[in-house]
C-alpha positions, 0 to 999 in steps of 0.5 A, a space after each residue: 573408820 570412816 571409808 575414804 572412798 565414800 562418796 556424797 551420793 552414796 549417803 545423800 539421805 542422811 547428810 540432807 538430814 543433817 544439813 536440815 538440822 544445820 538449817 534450822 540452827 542457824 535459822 534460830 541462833 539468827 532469829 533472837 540477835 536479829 531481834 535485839 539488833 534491830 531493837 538497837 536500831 530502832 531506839 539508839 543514835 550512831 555512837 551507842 548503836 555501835 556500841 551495843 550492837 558489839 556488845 551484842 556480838 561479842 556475846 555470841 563469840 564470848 562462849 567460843 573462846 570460853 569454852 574452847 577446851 570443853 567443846 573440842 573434848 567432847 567431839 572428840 570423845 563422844 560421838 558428834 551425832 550424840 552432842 548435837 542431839 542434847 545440843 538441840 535440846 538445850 536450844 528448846 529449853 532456852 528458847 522457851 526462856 527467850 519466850 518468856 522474857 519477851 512477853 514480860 518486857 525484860 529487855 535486859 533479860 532477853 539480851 543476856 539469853 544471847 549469851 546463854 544461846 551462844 554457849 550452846 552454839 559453841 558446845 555445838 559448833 566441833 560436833 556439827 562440822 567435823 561431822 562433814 568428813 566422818 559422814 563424806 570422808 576426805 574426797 567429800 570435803 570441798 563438796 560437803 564444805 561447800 553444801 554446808 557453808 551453801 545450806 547455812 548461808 540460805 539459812 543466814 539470808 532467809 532468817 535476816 529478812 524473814 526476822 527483819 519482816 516481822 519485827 518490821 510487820 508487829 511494830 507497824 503503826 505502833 507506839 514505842 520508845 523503849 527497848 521494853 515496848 519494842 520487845 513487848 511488841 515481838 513477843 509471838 516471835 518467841 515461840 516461832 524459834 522454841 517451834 524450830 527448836 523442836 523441830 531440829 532436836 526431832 531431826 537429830 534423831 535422824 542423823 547416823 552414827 559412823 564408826 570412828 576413832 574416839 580420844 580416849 583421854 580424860 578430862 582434867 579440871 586442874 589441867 584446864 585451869 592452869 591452862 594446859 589444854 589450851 596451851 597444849 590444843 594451840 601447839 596442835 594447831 600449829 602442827 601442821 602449817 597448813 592448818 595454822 595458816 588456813 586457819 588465819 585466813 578464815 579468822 581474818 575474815 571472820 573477824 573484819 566481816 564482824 566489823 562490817 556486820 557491827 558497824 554498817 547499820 549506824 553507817 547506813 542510818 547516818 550516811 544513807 539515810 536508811 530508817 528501816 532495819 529491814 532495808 539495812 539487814 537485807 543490804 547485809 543479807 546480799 553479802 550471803 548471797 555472794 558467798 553462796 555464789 563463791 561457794 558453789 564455784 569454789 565448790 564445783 568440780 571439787 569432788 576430788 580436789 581444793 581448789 587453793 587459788 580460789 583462795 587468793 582471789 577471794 581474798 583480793 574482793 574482800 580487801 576491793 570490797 572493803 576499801 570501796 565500802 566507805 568511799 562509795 558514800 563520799 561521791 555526790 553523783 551517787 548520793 543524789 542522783 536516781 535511777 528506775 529499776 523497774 520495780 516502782 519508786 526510783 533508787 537511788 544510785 548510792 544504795 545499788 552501789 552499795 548493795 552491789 560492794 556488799 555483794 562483792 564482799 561476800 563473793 570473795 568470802 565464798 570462793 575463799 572461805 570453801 577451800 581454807 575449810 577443806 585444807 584445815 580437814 584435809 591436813 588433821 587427822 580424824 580423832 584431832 579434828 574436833 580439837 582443832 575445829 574447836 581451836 579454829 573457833 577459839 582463834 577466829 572468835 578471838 580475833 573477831 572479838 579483839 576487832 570489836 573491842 577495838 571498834 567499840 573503842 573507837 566509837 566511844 570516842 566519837 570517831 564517825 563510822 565511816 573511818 572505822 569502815 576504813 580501818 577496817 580495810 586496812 586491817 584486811 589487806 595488812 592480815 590477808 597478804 601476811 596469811 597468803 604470803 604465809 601459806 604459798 610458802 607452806 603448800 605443796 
């Protein structure tokens, strides 16, 4: 088992191997939704933009709860190292196939590899990060939360630009009106993400197995079906109230940052005024910025302790940020006035404040969704944290997918986005205050 004593230092060789796999696997999962979103973008009006753009990420979090059972068996009974390796190999091959669809114009079909990329990431997702404590051990949770949640993050806002760049680049004075021709157009793209994909299959060769203790438990068809596992995985989360509250934190902020990531581009297209999706995704991309910034103070000095009023305080942005977020578009003074920012052409005054809120969120994210991460793998036990990390993302993808439905509800209804973006404010500071009321009462 794993010795509690080991510090970050002592095996800085092999989780910066890991942390580069964990790089590139955000990196590629970013690289084909960004594509397909900025496809949506290009092409649809508001209603329908927000439509698809949730169908889109309720792709990607589909798999999650599917799949909740089997992911969490296996990192537990098998080494996580192992899965990760045939993970990433699975992300080569479709990969190749994303490829494939794109030089044929099947647009439909490069939007159902977004699904399938996504079953791979939910069979993944239990193995990478309960690898943090089986490589640090317990002293090394805040700061190796805190270097994963960093390292990903820098992937997230790199890949957004990076992605937005050259779908922006291949479609520059060209001629489209379809989703076919657009992805016609981006098809080098496609094998950018299989030569990552390769890369990251190659780098998990260099990450270490450590001794740890296995589930030895059995896996049962009918068990699944009739539900026993995951009845059984969802009283194991509520074990330990710590865990269970830490864990509805994180699905809270999960589920309305989906909101804002699925509705914020027809928002911005129609109340801003912004055509380009390079602009929109690199407004969104400051965001990750903030929560890099609140993970690195949440984070430091945090070798030996998590910092749990980071929590309140996060939270407390994230509802401010949320609220001001659709009101910022309402003020004259900000959507016709300018301001010189030294870098060319004037500004104007409504998008620095936005880009300024969105910042905002993401701070409080940072500072909050660090030691929320910790306190889960602080309070499990070593050989029950791949089930309960795979029970955090059936939970948190769950919720995120509930708010979406919801959305995409309310957009079919031609309600206007800037009223979803207040729904979704509300939501937050109703969600936020239950969980911290919850978990003050629960830590000691």
């Amino acid at each position: 088992m794993t010795n509690p004593s080991v510090t970050l230092k002592e095996r800085s060789g092999v989780f910066s191997i890991y942390l580069v796999v964990l790089f590139i696997n955000a990196f590629v999962d970013l690289g084909h939704k960004i594509t397909i979103q900025n496809t949506i973008f290009k092409i649809y009006d508001e209603q329908t933009q927000i439509i698809l753009t949730t169908l889109v990420n309720g792709l990607v979090l589909l798999p999650f709860v599917l799949f909740f059972t089997l992911s969490g068996y296996l990192s537990d009974r098998f080494a996580k190292p192992t899965i990760m390796r045939w993970s990433a190999f699975a992300a080569v091959l479709i990969t190749l196939g994303i490829t494939y669809s794109y030089y044929q114009g099947e647009y439909v079909l490069a939007f159902g590899f977004t699904l399938l990329i996504a079953i791979q990431s939910a069979i993944y997702s239990p193995a990478k990060y309960g690898y943090i404590k089986e490589c640090l051990g317990k002293k090394g949770l805040s700061v190796g939360n805190a270097y994963v949640m960093a390292i990903t993050l820098t992937s997230i806002l790199l890949g957004t630009v990076f992605f937005s760049y050259l779908f922006e680049s291949y479609l520059d004075s060209q001629q489209y009106s379809t989703p076919e021709d657009i992805v016609l157009l981006v098809a080098p793209v496609g094998w950018l993400l299989v030569a990552m994909s390769v890369f990251e299959w190659l780098a998990t060769f260099g990450i270490r197995f450590y001794e740890t203790k296995f589930s030895t438990a059995a896996l049962s068809i009918r068990k699944i079906v009739t539900g026993h596992y995951f009845r059984k995985n969802i009283h194991k989360l509520q074990d330990n109230k710590v865990t269970w509250y830490s864990i509805l934190g994180t699905a809270m902020f999960w589920a309305i940052s989906q909101n804002l990531i699925a509705v914020f581009p027809a928002h911005a297209k129609v109340n801003l005024g912004i055509d380009s999706p390079l602009l929109v995704q690199a407004m969104l991309a400051l965001s990750i910025v903030g929560i890099m910034i609140g993970a690195y103070l949440s984070g430091r000095k945090s070798q030996n302790a998590i910092k749990v009023n980071n929590i309140y305080i996060g939270s407390t942005l994230i509802v401010i940020a949320s609220t001001l977020l659709p009101l910022l578009s309402l003020s004259d003074v900000l959507t016709s006035n300018y301001v010189e920012i030294g870098m060319g052409e004037p500004v104007k005054l409504i998008l620095l404040m936005v880009a300024s809120d969105i910042f905002l969120f993401g701070l409080g994210a940072g500072m909050s969704i660090v030691p929320f991460n910790a306190l889960i793998q602080d309070n499990t036990e070593l050989d029950k944290l791949g089930s309960v990390l795979a029970g955090k993302n059936w939970l948190q993808n769950s919720l995120m997918l509930v708010f979406l439905m919801i959305t995409a509800s309310v957009a079919s209804l031609n309600v206007n986005s800037e009223y979803i973006l207040y729904l979704n404010a509300a939501i937050a500071f109703v969600g936020f205050s239950s969980v911290l009321i919850k978990l003050k009462s629960s830590y000691k």
